[in-house]
MARZAPA-770828 format. One line per field, with one value per residue (C-alpha): chain; residue number from 1; residue in one letter; x, y, z. Coordinates in pm, 1 decimal, padded with zeros to 6 digits, always signed. Layout:
BEGIN
tordo c(A, ...)
lumro c(NUM, ...)
roti c(A, ...)
px c(X, ...)
py c(Y, ...)
pz c(Z, ...)
***
This chain:
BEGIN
tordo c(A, A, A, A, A, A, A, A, A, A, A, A, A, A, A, A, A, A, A, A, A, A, A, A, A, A, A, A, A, A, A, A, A, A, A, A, A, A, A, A, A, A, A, A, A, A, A, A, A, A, A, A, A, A, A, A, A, A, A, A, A, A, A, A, A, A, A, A, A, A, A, A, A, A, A, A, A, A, A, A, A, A, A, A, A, A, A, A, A, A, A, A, A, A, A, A, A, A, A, A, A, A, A, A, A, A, A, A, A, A, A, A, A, A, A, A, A, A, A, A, A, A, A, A, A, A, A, A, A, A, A, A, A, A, A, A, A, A, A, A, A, A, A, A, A, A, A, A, A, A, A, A, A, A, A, A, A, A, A, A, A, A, A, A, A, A, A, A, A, A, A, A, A, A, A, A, A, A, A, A, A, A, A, A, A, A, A, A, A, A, A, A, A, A, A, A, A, A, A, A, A, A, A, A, A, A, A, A, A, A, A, A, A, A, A, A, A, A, A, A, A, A, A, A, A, A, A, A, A, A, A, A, A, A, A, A, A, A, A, A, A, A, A, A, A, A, A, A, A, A, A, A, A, A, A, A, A, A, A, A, A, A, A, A, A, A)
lumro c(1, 2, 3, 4, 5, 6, 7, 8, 9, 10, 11, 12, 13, 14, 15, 16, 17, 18, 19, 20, 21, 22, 23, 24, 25, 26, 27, 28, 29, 30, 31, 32, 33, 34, 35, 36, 37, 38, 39, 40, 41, 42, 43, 44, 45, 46, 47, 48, 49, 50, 51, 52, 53, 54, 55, 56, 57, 58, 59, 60, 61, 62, 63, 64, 65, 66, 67, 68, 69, 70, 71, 72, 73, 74, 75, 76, 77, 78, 79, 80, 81, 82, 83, 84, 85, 86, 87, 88, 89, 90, 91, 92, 93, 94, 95, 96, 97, 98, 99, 100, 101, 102, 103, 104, 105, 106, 107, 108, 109, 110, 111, 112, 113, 114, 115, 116, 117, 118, 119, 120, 121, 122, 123, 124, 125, 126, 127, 128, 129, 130, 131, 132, 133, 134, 135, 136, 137, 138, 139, 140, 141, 142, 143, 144, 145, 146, 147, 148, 149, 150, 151, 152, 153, 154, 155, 156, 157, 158, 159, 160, 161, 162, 163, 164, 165, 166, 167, 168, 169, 170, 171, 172, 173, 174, 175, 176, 177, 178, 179, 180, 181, 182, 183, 184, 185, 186, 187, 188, 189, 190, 191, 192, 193, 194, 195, 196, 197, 198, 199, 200, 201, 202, 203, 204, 205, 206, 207, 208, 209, 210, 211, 212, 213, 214, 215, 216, 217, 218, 219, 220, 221, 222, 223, 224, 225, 226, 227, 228, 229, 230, 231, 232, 233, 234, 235, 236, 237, 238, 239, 240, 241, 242, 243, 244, 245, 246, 247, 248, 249, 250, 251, 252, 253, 254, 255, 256, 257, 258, 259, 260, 261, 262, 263, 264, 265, 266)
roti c(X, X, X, X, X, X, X, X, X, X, X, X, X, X, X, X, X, X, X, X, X, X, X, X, X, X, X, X, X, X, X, X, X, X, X, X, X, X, X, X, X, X, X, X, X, X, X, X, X, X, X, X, X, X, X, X, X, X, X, X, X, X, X, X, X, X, X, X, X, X, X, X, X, X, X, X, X, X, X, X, X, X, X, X, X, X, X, X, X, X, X, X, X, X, X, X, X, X, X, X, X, X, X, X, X, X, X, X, X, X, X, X, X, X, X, X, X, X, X, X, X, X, X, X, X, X, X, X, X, X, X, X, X, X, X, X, X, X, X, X, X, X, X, X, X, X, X, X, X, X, X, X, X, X, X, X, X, X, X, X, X, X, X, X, X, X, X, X, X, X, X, X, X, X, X, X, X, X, X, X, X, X, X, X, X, X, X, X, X, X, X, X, X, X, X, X, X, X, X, X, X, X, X, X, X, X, X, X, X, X, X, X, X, X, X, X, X, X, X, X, X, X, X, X, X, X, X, X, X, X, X, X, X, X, X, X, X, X, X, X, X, X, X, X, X, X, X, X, X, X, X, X, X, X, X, X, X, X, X, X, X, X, X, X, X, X)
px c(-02706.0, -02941.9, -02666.7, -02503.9, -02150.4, -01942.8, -01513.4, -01268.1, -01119.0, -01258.9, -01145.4, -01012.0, -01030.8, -01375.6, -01739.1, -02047.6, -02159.3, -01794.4, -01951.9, -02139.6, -02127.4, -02429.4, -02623.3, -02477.4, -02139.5, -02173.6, -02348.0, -02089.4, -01813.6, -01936.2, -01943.2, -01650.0, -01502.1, -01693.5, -01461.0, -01136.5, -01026.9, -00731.3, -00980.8, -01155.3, -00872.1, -00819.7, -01144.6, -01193.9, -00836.1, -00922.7, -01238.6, -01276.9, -01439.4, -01798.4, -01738.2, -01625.8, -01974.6, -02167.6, -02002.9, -02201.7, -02496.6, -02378.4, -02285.3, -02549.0, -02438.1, -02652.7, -02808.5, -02773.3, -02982.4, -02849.4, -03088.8, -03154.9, -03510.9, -03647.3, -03964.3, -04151.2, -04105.2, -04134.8, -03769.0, -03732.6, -03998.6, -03786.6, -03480.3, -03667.2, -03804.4, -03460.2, -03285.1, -03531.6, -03487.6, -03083.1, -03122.9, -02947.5, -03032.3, -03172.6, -03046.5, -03101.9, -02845.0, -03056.1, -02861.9, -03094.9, -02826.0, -02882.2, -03058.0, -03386.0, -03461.2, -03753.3, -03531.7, -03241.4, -03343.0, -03609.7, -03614.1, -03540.1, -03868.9, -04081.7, -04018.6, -04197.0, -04408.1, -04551.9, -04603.5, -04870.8, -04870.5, -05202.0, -05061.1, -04834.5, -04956.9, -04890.5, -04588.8, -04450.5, -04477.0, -04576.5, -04876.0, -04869.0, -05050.9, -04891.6, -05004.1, -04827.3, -04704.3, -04451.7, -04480.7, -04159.1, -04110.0, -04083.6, -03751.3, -03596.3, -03242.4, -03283.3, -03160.0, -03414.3, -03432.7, -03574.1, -03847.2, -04254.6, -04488.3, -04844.2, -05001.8, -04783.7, -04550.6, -04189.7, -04079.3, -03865.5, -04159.7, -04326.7, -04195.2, -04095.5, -04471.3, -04478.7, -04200.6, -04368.8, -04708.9, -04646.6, -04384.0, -04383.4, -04003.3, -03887.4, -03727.1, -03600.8, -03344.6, -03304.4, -03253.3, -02948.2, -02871.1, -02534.8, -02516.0, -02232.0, -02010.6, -02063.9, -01992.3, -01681.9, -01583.5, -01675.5, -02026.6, -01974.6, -01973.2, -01590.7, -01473.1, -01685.8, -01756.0, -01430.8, -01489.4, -01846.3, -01771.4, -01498.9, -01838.6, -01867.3, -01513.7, -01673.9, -01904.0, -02247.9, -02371.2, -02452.8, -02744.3, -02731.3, -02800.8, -02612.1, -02920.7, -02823.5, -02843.7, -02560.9, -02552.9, -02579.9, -02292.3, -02070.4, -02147.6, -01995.0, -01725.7, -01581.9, -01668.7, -01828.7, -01522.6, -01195.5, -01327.6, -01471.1, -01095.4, -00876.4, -01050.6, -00969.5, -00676.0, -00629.9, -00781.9, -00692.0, -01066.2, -01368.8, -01627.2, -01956.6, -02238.2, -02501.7, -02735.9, -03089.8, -03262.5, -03175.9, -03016.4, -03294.9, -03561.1, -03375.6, -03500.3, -03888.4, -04059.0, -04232.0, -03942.3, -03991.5, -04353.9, -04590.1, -04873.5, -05211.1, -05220.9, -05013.1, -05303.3, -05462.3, -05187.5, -05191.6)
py c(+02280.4, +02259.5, +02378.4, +02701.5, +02769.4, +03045.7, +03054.5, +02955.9, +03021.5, +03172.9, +02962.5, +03186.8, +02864.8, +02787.8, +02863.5, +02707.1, +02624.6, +02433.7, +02187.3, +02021.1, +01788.7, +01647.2, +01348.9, +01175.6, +01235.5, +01150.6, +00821.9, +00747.3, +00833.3, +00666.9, +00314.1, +00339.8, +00423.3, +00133.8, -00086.0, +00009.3, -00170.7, +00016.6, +00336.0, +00117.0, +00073.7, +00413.5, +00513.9, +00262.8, +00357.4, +00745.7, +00713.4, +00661.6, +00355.9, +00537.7, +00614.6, +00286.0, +00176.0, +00373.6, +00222.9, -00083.3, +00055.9, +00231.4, -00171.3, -00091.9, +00205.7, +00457.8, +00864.2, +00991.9, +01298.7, +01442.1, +01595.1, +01603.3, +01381.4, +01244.9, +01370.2, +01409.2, +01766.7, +01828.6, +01808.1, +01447.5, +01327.6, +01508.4, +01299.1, +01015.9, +01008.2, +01128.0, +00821.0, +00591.9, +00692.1, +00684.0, +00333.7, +00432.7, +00291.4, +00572.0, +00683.1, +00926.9, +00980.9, +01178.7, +01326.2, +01270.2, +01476.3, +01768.1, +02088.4, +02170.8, +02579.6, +02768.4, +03013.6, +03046.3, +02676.4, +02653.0, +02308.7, +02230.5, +02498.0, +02290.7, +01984.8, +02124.7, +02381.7, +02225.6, +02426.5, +02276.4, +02383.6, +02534.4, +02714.0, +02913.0, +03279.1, +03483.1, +03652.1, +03308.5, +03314.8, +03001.0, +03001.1, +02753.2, +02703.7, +02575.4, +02305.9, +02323.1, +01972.5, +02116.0, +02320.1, +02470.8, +02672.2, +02298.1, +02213.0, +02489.7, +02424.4, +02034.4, +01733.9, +01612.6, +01244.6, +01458.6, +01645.5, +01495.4, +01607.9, +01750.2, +01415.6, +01245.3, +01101.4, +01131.8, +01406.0, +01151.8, +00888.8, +01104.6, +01205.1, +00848.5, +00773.3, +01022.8, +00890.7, +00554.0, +00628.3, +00939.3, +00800.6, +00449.3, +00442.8, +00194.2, +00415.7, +00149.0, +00002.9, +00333.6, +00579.9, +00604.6, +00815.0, +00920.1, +01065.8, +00888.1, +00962.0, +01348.4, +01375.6, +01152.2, +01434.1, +01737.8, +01751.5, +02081.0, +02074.9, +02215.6, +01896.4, +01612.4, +01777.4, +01644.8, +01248.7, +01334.5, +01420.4, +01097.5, +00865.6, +01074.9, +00984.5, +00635.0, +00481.8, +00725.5, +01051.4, +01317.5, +01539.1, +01858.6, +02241.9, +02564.7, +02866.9, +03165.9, +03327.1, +03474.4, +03268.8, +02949.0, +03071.7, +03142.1, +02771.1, +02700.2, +02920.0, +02852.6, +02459.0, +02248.8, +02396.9, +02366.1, +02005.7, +01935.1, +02078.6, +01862.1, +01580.8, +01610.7, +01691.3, +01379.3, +01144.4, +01291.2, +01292.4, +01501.4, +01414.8, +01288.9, +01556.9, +01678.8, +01994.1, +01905.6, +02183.3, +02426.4, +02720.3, +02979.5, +02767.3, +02664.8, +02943.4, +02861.3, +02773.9, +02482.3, +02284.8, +02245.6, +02225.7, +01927.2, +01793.5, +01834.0, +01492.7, +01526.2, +01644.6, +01329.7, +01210.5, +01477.2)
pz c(-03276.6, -02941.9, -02740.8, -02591.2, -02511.0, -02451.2, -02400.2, -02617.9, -02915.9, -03283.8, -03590.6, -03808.3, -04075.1, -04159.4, -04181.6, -04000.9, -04378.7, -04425.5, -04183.8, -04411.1, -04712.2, -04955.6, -04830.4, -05164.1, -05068.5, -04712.5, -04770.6, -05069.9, -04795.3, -04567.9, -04701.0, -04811.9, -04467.6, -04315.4, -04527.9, -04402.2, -04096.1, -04007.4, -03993.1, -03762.3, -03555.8, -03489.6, -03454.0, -03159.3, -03053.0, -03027.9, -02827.7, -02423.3, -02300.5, -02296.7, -02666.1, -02751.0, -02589.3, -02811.0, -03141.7, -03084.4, -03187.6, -03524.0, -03623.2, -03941.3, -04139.5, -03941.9, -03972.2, -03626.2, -03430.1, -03119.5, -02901.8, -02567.4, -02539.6, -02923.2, -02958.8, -03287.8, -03380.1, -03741.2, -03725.1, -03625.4, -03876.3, -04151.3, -04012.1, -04008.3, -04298.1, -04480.5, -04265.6, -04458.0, -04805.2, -04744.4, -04636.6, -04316.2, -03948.5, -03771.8, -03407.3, -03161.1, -02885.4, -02613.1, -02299.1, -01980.8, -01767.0, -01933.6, -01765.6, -01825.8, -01892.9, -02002.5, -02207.5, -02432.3, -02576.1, -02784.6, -02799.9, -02398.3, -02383.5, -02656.6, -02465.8, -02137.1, -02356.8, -02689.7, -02977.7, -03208.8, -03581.8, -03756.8, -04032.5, -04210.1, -04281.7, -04554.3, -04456.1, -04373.2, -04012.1, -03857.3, -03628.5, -03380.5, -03013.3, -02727.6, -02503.3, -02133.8, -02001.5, -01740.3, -01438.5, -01559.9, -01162.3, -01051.8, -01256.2, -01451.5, -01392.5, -01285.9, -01513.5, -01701.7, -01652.2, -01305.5, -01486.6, -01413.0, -01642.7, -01479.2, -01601.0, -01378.1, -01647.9, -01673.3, -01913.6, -02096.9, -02127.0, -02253.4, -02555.3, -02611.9, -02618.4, -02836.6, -03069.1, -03069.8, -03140.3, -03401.6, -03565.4, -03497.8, -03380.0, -03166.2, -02913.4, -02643.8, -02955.9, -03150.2, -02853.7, -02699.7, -02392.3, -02401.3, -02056.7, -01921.0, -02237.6, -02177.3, -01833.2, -01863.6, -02114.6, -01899.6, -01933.9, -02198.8, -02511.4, -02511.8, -02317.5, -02537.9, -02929.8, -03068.4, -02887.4, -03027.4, -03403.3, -03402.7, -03417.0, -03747.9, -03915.1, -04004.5, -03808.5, -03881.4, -04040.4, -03813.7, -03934.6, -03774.9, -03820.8, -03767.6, -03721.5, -03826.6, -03480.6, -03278.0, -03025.4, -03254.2, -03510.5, -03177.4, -03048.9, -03421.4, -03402.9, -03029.8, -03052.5, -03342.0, -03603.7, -03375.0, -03293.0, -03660.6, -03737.7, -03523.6, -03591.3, -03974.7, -03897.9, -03713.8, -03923.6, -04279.0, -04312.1, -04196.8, -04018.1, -04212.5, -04150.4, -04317.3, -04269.3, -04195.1, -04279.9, -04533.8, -04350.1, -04534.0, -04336.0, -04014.8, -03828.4, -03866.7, -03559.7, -03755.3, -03712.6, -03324.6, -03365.4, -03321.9, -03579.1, -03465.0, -03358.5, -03060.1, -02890.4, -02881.1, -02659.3, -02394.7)
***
């Protein structure tokens, strides 16, 4: 989860693990939810006008990425490519508001700083190099639709060059900023996650990951499982999410890193 949070309350009910469900199960769930009309009601019924915006591009039985800018990190390509053999649309909602920082985000960081994969050593770490596209004293705490790159380039076009010639994704139909829908719902994660995981009860698959870090299983406990929680609880049914990456691997740099190739388009 590329967030951070801190307040509320600690489920006493579930695990970050509960979260998730097998991409056979979702995808068997979720066309059978796509059939029900009177789950369609509700859905529409539950969610604010920005939400109900955002249904109308999960019309095609969809896989869905939330991160801040799509870029193609090893992570994406994985989603990609697991979107494709699902036969699911693939999305990624993006959130231009958001701050950029050059800490406590490893994947805010890798947007401004890239890490570029060589290898993997013996002990398993990752070795990587970075390639600086940022002059992160600039904008460190600034939204960043704001953020220029040192090339002169927007930060967000950018990556969506990136996106399109890496990984040949259409990103003006398949990226979806959902700005607007998170500041209508506080701009924190406390005020939007439970509007957020109701685009999950039938419309999409959300393919996320918990790291097993403090701060990432407190974002879990204060915020993903109360919402993930009152939505079921709602709804009779839970969300549709699935982990993508195994939780013994989540933690490896390589999933924030960039091919080689990227630095033919620096």
């Amino acid at each position: 989860m590329r967030d951070l949070y801190v307040g509320g309350t600690r489920s006493q009910h579930q695990t970050s693990a509960d979260l998730f469900m097998s991409q056979r199960d979702a995808l068997v769930e979720l066309m059978r939810r796509r059939k029900d009309r009177q789950l369609k009601r509700k859905v529409v019924a539950s969610l604010n006008p920005q939400g109900q915006a955002l249904l109308a591009h999960l019309e095609q039985p969809s896989a869905v990425l939330f991160r801040q800018v799509a870029s193609p990190t090893q992570e994406t390509l994985r989603f990609l490519r697991i979107a494709r053999y699902m036969g699911l649309q693939a999305i990624i909602l993006e959130y231009y508001g958001d701050k950029f920082v050059s800490a406590g985000n490893p994947f805010k960081r890798a947007l401004g700083k890239l890490p570029i994969y060589e290898q993997t050593a013996t002990d398993g770490r990752d070795i990587v190099h970075y390639r600086t596209v940022v002059d992160f004293n600039s904008y460190v705490g600034k939204p960043l639709s704001t953020v220029q790159c040192t090339n002169g380039k927007s930060l967000i076009k950018f990556h969506h060059e990136l996106m399109r010639k890496m990984a040949d994704f259409n990103t003006e139909r398949f990226c979806v900023d959902a700005s607007l829908w998170f500041q209508a719902n506080g701009a924190s994660a406390h005020g939007y996650y439970e509007q957020f995981l109701t685009l999950f009860v039938r419309d999409a698959i959300l393919f996320e990951e918990v790291l097993p870090t403090v701060s990432e299983e407190h974002f879990a406990d204060e915020v993903i499982i109360p919402a993930f929680e009152k939505v079921t609880s709602k709804f009779a049914l839970r969300p549709l999410i699935v982990e993508l990456i195994p939780r013994n691997k989540a933690r490896r740099i390589y999933w924030d890193s960039y091919s080689k190739d990227v630095e033919k388009y620096i």
